[in-house]
Phi, psi and omega in degrees: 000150188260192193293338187274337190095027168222225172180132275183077187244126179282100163245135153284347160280053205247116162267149191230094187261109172287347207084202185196148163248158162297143197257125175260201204264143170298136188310307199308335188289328205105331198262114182259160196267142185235349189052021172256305211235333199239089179222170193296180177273331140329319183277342175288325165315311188301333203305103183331322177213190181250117181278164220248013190190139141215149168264106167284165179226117169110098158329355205266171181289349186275311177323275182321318165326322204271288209319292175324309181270008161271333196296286202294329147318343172097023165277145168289096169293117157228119148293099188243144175256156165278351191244162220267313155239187194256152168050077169271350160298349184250155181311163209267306176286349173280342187295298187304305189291353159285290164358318208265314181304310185269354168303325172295347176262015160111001185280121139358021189314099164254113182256160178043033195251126156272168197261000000 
């Protein structure tokens, strides 16, 4: 790195992974994220024990993630989305065989559902 603070890297490839912030939920569910019982995806990392039931709200990959790996912990998982698949950003057929991957890890789906 030079005296300015920066650095100068040549690739033919560059990904620019920003992070994610969590979105929060519309006044209208009732459910405000409190990180106790209602939580961000940050507050999931945090969680004190593993709980025995959970609902991702919401199809996207940080979601699906916490699901997965509460799944396999042995928390009961259900994910309901409002849209018809999970990740509709991804090609139509990769969506479906991730569907198919975490239905095999015992998670749950309500497609086409609002909260």
């Amino acid at each position: 790195m030079n005296a300015g603070g920066t650095e100068q890297i040549s690739a033919k490839h560059v990904v620019i992974a920003t992070g994610s912030e969590p979105n929060a939920l519309p006044e209208s569910t009732g459910l405000a994220t409190d990180e106790q019982y209602v939580v961000s995806s940050t507050g999931a990392l945090d969680l004190k024990a593993i709980p025995k039931k959970m609902v991702v709200i919401g199809g996207g990959v940080i979601g699906l993630e916490m699901g997965s790996v509460y799944a396999r912990l042995g928390t009961e998982v259900t994910v309901v989305n409002n849209g018809p698949r999970i990740c509709p950003f991804l090609d139509a057929e990769i969506s479906k065989t991730f569907l198919a991957s975490l239905k095999k890890q015992g998670i749950k789906f309500e497609l086409s559902t609002g909260v």
